[in-house]
C-alpha positions as CSV (number, residue, x, y, z in Angstrom):
1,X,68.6,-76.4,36.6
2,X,68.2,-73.0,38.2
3,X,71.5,-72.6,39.1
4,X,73.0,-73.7,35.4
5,X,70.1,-71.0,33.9
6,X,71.6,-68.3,36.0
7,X,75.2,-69.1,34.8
8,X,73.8,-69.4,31.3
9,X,72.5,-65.8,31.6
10,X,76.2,-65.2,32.6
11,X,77.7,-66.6,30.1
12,X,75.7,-65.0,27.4
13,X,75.8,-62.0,28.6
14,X,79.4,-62.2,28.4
15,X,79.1,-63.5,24.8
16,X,77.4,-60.3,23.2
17,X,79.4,-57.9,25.1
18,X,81.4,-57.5,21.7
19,X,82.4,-54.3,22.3
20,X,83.7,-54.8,18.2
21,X,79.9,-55.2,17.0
22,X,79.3,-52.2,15.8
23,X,83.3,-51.0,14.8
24,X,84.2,-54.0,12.5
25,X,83.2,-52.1,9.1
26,X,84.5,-49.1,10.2
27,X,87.7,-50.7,11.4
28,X,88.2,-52.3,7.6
29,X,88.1,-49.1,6.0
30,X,90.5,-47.8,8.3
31,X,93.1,-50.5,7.3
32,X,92.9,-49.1,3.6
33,X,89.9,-51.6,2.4
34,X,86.5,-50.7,0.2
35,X,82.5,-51.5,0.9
36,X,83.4,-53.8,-1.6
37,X,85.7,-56.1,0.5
38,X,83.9,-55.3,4.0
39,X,80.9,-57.0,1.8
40,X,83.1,-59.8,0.9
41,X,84.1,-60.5,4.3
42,X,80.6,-60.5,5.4
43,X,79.3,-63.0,2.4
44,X,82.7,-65.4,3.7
45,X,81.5,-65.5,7.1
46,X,78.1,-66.1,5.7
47,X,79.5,-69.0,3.1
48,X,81.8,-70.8,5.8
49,X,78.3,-70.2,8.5
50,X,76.9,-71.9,5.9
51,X,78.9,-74.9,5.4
52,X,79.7,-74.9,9.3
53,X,76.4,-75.0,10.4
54,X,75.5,-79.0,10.6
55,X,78.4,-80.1,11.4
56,X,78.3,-77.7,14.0
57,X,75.1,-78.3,15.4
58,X,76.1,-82.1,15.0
59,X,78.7,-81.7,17.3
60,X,76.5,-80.1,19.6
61,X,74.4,-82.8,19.6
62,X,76.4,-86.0,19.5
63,X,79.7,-84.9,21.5
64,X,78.0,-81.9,24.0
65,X,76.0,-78.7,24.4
66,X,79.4,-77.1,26.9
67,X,81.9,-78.5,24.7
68,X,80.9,-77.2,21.2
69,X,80.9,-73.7,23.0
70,X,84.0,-73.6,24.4
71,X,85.4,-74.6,21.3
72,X,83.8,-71.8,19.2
73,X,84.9,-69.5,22.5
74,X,88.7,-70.3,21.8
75,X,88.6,-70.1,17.8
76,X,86.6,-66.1,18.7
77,X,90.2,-65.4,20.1
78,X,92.3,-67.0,18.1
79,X,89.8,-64.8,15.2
80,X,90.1,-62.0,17.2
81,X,94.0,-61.6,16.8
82,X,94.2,-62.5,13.2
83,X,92.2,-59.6,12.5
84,X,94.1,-57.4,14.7
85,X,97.3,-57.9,13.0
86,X,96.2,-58.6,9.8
87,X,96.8,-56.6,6.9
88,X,96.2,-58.3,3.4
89,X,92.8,-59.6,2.5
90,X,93.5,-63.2,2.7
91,X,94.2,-62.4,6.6
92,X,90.9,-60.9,7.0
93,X,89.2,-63.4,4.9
94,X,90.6,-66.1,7.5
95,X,89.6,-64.0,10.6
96,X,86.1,-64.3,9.1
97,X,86.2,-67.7,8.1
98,X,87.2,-68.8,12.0
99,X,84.7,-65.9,13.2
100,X,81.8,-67.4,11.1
101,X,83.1,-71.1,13.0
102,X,83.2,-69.6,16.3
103,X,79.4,-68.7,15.6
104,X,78.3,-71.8,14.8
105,X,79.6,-73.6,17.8
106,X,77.4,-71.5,19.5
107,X,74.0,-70.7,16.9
108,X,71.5,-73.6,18.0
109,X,73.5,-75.3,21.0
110,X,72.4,-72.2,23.1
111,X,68.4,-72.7,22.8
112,X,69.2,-76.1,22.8
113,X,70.8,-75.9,26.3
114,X,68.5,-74.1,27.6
115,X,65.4,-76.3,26.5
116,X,67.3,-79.4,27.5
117,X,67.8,-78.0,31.1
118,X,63.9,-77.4,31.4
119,X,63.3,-80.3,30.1
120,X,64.6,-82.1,33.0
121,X,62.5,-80.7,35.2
122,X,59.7,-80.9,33.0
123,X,59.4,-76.9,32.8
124,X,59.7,-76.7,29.1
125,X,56.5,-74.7,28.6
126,X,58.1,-72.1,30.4
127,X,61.2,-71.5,27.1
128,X,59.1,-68.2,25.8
129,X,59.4,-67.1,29.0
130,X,62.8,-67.8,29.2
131,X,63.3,-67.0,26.0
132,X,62.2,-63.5,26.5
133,X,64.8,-62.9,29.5
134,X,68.2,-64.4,27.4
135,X,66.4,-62.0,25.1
136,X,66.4,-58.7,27.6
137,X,70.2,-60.1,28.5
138,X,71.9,-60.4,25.3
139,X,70.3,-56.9,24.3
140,X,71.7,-55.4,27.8
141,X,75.4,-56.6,26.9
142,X,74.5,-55.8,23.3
143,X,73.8,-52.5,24.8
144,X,76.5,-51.8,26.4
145,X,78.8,-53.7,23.9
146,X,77.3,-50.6,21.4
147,X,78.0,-47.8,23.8
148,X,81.3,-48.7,25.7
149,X,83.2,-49.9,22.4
150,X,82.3,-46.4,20.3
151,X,83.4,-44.6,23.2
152,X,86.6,-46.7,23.7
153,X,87.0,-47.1,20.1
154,X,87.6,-43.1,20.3
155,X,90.7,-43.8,21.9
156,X,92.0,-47.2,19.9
157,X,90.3,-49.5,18.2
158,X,93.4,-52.2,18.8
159,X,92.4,-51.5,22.5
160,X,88.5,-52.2,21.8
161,X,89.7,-55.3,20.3
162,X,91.9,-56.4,23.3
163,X,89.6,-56.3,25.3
164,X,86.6,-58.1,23.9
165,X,89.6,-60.9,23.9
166,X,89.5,-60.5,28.1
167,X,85.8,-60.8,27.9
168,X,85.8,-64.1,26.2
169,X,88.2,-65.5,28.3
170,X,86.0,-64.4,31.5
171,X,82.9,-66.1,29.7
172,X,85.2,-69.6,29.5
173,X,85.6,-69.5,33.0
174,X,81.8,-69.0,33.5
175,X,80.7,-71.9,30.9
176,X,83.3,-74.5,32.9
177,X,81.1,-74.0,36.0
178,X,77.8,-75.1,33.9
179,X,76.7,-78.6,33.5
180,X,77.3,-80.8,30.1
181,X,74.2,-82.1,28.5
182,X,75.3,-85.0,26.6
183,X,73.4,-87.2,24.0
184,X,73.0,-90.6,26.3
185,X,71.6,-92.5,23.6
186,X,74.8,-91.9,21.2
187,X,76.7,-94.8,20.9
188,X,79.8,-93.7,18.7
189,X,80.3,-95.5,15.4
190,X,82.3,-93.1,13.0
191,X,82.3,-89.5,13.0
192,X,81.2,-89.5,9.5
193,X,79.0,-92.1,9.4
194,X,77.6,-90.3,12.8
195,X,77.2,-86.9,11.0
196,X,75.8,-88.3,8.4
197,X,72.7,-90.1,10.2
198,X,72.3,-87.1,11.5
199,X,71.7,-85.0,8.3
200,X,69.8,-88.1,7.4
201,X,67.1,-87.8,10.6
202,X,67.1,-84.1,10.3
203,X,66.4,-83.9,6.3
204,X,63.3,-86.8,6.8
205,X,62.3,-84.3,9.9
206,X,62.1,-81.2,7.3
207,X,60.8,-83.6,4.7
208,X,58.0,-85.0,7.3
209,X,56.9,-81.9,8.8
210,X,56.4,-78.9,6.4
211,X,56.4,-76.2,9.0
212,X,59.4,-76.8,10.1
213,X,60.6,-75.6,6.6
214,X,58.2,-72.2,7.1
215,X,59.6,-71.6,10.1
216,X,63.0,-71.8,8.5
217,X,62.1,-69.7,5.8
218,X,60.1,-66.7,8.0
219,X,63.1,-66.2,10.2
220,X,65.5,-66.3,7.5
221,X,64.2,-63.9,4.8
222,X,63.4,-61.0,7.0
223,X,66.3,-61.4,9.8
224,X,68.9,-60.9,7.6
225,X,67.7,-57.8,6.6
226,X,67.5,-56.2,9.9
227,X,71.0,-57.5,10.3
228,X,72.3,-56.0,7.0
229,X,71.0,-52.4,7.7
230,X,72.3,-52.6,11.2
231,X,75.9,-53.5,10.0
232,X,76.1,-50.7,7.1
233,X,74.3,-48.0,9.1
234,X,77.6,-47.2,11.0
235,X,79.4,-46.1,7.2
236,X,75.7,-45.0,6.3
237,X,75.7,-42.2,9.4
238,X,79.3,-41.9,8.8
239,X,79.4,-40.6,5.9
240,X,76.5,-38.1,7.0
241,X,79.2,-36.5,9.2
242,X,77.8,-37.8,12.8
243,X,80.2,-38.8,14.7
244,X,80.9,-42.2,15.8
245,X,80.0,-41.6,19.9
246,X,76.5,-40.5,18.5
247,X,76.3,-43.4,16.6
248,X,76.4,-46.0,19.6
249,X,73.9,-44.0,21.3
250,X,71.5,-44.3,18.1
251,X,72.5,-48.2,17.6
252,X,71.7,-48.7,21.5
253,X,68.1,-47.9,21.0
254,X,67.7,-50.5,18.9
255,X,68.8,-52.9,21.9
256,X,66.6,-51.0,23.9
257,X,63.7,-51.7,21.4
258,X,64.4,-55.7,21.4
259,X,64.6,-55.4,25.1
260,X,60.5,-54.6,25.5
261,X,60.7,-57.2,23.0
262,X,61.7,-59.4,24.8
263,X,59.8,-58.7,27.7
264,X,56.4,-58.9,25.5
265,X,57.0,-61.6,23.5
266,X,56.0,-64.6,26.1
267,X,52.4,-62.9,26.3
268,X,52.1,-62.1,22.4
269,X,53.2,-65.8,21.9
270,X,50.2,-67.4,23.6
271,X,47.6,-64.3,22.1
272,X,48.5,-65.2,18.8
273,X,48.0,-67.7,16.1
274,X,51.4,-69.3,14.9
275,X,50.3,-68.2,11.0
276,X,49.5,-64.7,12.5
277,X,52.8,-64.4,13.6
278,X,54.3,-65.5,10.4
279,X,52.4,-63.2,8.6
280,X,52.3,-60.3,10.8
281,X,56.1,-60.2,12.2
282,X,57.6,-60.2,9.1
283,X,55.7,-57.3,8.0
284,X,56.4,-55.1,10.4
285,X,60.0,-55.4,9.6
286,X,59.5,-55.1,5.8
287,X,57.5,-51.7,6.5
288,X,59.8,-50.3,9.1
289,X,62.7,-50.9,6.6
290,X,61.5,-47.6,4.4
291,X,62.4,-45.6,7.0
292,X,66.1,-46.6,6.7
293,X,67.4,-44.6,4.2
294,X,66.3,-41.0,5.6
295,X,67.9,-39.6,8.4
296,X,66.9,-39.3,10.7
297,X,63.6,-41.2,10.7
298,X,66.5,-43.8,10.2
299,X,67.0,-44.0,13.9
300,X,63.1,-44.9,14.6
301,X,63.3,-47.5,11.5
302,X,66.1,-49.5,12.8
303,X,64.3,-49.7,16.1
304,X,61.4,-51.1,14.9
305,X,62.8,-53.6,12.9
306,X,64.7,-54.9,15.8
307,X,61.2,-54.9,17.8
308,X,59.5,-57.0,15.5
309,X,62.6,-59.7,14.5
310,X,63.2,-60.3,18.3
311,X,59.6,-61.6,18.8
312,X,60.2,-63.6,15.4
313,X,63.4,-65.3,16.8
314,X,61.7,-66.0,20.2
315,X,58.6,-67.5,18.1
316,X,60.4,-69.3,15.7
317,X,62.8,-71.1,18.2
318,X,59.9,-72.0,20.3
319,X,58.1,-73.6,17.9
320,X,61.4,-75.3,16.5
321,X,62.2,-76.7,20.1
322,X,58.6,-78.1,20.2
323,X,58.8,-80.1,17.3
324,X,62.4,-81.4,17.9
325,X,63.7,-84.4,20.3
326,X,66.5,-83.5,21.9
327,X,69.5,-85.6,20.0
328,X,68.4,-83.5,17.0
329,X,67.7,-80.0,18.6
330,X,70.9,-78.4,18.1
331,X,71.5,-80.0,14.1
332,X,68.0,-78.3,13.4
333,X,68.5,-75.5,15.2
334,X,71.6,-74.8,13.2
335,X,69.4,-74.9,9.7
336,X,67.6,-72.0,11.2
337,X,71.3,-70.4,11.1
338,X,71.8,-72.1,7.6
339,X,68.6,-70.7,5.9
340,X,70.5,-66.8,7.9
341,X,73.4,-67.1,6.1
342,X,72.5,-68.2,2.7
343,X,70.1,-65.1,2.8
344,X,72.9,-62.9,3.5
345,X,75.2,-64.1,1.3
346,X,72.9,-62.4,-1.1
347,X,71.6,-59.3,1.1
348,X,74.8,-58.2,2.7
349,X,77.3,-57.8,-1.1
350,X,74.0,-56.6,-2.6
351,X,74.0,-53.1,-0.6
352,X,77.8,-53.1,-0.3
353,X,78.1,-53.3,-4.6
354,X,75.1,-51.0,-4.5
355,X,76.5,-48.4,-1.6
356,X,80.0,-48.5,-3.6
357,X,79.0,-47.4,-6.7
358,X,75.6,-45.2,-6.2
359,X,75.8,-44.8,-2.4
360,X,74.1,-46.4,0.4
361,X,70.9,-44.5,0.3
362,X,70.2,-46.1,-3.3
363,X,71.3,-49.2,-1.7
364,X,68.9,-49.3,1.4
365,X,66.1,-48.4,-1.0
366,X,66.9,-51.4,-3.3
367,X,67.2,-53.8,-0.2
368,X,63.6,-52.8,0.7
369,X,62.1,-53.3,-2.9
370,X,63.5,-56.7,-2.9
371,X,62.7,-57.5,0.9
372,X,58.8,-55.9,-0.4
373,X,58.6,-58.2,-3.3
374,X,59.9,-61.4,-1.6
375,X,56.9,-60.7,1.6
376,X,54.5,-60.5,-1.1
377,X,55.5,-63.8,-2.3
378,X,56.0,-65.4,1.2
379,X,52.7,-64.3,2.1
380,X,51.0,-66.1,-0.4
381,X,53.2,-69.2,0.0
382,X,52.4,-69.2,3.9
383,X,48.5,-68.7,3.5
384,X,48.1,-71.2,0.6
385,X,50.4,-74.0,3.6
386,X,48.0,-72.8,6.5
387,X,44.6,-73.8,4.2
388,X,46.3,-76.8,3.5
389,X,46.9,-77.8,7.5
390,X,43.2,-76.8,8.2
């Protein structure tokens, strides 16, 4: 177990050094295209994440934790090289459509994996703990992702591109050495008629226990607005006149912000209440989000968000993997990812119509009246569930 946790670190360390994280936007407008289709892009990945996610997770969780990741490591490179050397939008809408697949293969199977592997040791109360370190990981290669591909982007952004293709191929070799965690209760029937028993189970789940929705609905709602000012604040800053090696610096402190995250959120999990942290999380990230659109109090507000949102993901997983057996974990896991996407679908064209036309200040200040009103609904909606449960 200990030995396939320290690979796992590994392995996803490798998998968020995308040294292309923060450069993607950027890298669009260079090839002649608008905020308009970089927000298209985004809502494709979001729409095919969307669609991909339960059949995703569902492979996960009937065929194989390893093998659903390798697959969405080999469609990243094939992804990868389409957007390279493509140059008409339908190119770039395909790179994001096999991006947004490559992601799914991965969103859920990896907290999965991990809780699987405790599980077999019968060390599962430790996964906040654990949690919290994949947590200080991924935001070390996201990190360094943020800072060595602006400075390398300097030089080419073709070569920033080749080599997060070399990094993926190093994480395969990695994930080959770790063990499979197979269903071995699936007997194979159809694939269709497999997938859907599976949506069956996992909708009855949903439809049993309430919470699971909430918990859905928390992480959802506010992540993908931490996410959408992350991905426009490189144009944002841009078009401020800073240049881009500045900009990676900036970005990094938000990894350095999810990083005490990460190391705090194991204790602030057992202080807290679950409906404390479904109130209180959320908030902090609806209240930091004013800070976005002024510069540079922009810098602090983007750190904070990220602060509070780690914790969240950490919580909500948690609790997820607690109420989940195993030959669902992955299927449900992947709703969480679901719920992301259909929220930015909505989020992410929003600012980039906005940012076109009226500039992405107006834009950020729009994205936090709406994030504003929608926590003053959720709030109400999570209270009025809690005094139902006690």
């Amino acid at each position: 177990m200990k030995k396939n946790l320290y690979l796992n670190y590994i392995f996803e360390f490798l998998l968020n050094l995308k040294l292309t994280t923060l450069l993607w936007p950027t890298f669009l407008i260079m090839k002649g295209f608008t905020l308009i289709d970089v927000g298209i892009c985004e809502s494709i990945f979001h729409i095919t994440s969307m669609l991909g996610e339960m059949p995703t997770g569902i492979i996960s969780d009937l065929y194989g934790r390893r093998l659903s990741r390798l697959l969405g490591r080999l469609i990243d490179i094939i992804s990868i090289i389409v957007l390279i050397i493509g140059q008409s939008e339908w190119m770039m809408y395909l790179s994001f459509i096999l991006s947004a697949l490559s992601y799914n293969l991965e969103s859920g199977t990896d907290s999965a994996y991990v809780y699987d592997l405790l599980m077999e040791t019968h060390e599962q109360d430790t996964f906040p703990k654990i949690q919290g370190r994949r947590e200080i990981v991924i935001q070390m290669a996201t990190l360094l992702a943020t800072t060595i591909g602006g400075i390398i982007a300097g030089l080419s952004y073709q070569l920033t591109y080749g080599l997060s293709i070399l990094v993926v191929i190093i994480s395969i070799f990695v994930l080959m050495q770790m063990k499979e965690i197979r269903n071995q209760h699936y007997v194979k029937t159809h694939i269709l008629n497999d997938m859907k028993q599976q949506v069956i189970m996992s909708y009855q789940l949903i439809k049993e226990d309430h919470q699971i929705f909430y918990l859905i609905l928390s992480t959802s709602l506010f992540s993908a607005s931490l996410t959408t000012c992350y991905y426009y604040l490189t144009n944002y800053w841009t078009e401020l006149g800073i240049k881009i090696s500045s900009i990676s610096i900036f970005l990094s402190l938000e990894n350095v912000a999810a990083m005490i995250a990460g190391t705090l959120a194991y204790r602030i999990l057992k202080h807290y209440s679950q409906k404390k942290l479904l109130l209180i999380l959320p908030l902090g990230i609806v209240i930091s989000m004013i800070g976005i659109p002024f510069y540079p109090i922009s810098i602090l507000a983007i750190c904070v968000m990220a602060f509070f949102e780690t914790i969240l993901y950490i919580a909500m997983t948690t609790f997820l993997n607690e109420k989940v057996e195993s030959h669902l974990r992955a299927t449900l896991l992947s709703v969480l990812s679901l719920g992301f996407s259909l929220v930015m679908i909505i989020y992410f064209p929003l600012v980039g119509l906005i940012g076109e036309f009226f500039g992405l200040k107006i834009a950020y200040i729009t994205l936090f009246v709406v994030v504003s009103v929608i926590y003053i609904v959720y709030q109400y909606v999570i209270r009025k569930q809690y005094e139902k449960i006690s």
